[in-house]
C-alpha positions in Angstrom: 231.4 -9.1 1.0 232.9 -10.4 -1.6 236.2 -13.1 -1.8 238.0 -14.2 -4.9 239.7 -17.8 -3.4 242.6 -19.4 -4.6 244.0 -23.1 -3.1 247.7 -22.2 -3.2 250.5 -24.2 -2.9 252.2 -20.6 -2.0 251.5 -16.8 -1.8 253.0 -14.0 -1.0 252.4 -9.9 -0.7 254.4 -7.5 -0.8 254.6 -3.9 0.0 257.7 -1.6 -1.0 259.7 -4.8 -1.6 259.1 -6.3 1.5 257.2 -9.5 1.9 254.1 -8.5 4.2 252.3 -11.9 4.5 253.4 -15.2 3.0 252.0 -18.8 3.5 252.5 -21.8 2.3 250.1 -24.8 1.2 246.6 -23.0 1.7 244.0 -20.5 0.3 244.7 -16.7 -0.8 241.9 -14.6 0.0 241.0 -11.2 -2.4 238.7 -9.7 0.0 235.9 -7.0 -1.4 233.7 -4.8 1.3 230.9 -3.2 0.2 229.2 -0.3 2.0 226.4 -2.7 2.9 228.6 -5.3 4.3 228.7 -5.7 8.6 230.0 -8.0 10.9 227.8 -10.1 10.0 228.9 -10.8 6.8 232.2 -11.3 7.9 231.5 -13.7 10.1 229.3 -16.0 8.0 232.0 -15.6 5.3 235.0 -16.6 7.5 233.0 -19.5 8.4 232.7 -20.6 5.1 236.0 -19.9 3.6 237.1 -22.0 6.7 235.0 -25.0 5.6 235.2 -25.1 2.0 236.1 -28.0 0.8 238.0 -27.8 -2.0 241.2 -30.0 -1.0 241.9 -33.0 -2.1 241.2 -36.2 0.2 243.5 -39.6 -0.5 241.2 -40.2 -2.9 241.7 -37.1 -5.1 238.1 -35.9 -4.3 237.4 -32.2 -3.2 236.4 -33.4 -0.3 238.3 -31.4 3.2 238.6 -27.8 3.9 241.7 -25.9 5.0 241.9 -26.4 8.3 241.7 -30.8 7.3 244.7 -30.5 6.1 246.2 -27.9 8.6 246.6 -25.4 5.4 247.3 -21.5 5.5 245.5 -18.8 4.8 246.8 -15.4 3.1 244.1 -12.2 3.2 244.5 -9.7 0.8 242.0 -6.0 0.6 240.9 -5.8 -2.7 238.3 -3.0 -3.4 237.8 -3.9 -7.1 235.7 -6.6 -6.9 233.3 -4.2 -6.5 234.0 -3.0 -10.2 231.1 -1.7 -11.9 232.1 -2.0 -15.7 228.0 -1.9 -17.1 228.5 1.8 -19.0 231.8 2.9 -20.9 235.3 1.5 -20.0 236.1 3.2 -16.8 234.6 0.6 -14.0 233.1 2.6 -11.0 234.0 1.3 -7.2 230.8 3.2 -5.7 229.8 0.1 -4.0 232.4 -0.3 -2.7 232.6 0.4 1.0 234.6 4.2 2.3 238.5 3.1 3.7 236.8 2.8 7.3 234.4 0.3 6.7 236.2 -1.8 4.4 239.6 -1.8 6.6 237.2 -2.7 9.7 235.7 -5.5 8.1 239.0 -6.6 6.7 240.7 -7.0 9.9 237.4 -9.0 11.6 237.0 -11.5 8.7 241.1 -11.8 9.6 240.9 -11.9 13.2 237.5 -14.6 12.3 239.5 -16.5 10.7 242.4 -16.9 13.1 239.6 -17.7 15.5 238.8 -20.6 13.4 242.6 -22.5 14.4 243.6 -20.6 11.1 247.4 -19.4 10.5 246.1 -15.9 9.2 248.4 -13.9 7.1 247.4 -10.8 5.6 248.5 -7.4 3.2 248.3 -3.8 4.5 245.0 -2.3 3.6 245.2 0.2 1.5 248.7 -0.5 0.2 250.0 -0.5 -3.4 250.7 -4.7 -3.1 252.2 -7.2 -5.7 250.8 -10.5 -4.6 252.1 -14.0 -6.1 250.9 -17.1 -6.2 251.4 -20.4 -7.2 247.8 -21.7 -7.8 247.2 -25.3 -6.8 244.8 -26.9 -9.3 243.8 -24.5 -10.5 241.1 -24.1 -8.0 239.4 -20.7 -8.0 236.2 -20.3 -5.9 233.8 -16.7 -6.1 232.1 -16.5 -3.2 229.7 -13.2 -2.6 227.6 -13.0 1.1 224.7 -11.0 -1.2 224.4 -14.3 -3.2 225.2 -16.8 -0.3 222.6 -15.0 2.3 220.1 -14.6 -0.2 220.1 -18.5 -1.0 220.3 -19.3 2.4 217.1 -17.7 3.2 215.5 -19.7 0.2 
């Protein structure tokens, strides 16, 4: 799995002009499945993201997660972090894991989360969605369980 992670001070989605999900002070989520990806992966992801810390403490310091500071968190699918853009112009999303996979694995990392004392929000898989953001920071975090795992096991 991949997420993209933004600290927010506010995001929204929206699907056909209706707000979906919307949080305030917390961290948006772009969430990528791959066809390799499992439960397990969500699970050691959700814990992460749910620890990360990447707020500020009263010292300005990066130093407390989201659920320190009792923040939100907004989930959106995203299947194109799984772009392949290596040859020609046209990425390829074969990586990418097949709608019932992903949407699976989208909904545990969710339901993780909210199992974490986590105000979840989240899109509608699948969806055309315009997400917006005010980013907090900026703070952008790439996190990818292939990468995280592997140096784990190190």
């Amino acid at each position: 799995m991949r997420a993209l992670i933004q600290r927010v001070s506010r995001a929204k989605v929206e699907v056909e002009r209706q707000t979906v999900g919307e949080i305030g002070p917390g961290l948006l989520v772009l969430l990528g499945v791959s066809q390799d990806d499992s439960e397990q992966e969500a699970g050691y992801l959700a814990q992460k993201v749910s620890k990360l810390r990447i707020f500020n403490d009263q010292d300005g310091k990066m130093n407390l997660s989201v659920q320190d500071v009792g923040g939100e968190v907004l989930v959106v699918s995203q299947f194109t972090l799984y772009a392949d853009a290596q040859r020609g112009n046209r990425p390829s999303y074969s990586k990418a894991a097949r709608p019932e996979l992903a949407d699976a694995l989208y909904e545990s990392f969710a339901k993780q989360l909210r199992d974490c004392s986590l105000s979840v929000a989240s899109g509608v898989f699948g969806a055309e969605m315009k997400v917006s953001l005010l980013n907090d920071g900026p703070v952008t975090i790439w996190l990818d369980t292939a990468v995280l795992t592997k140096s784990s096991k190190s």
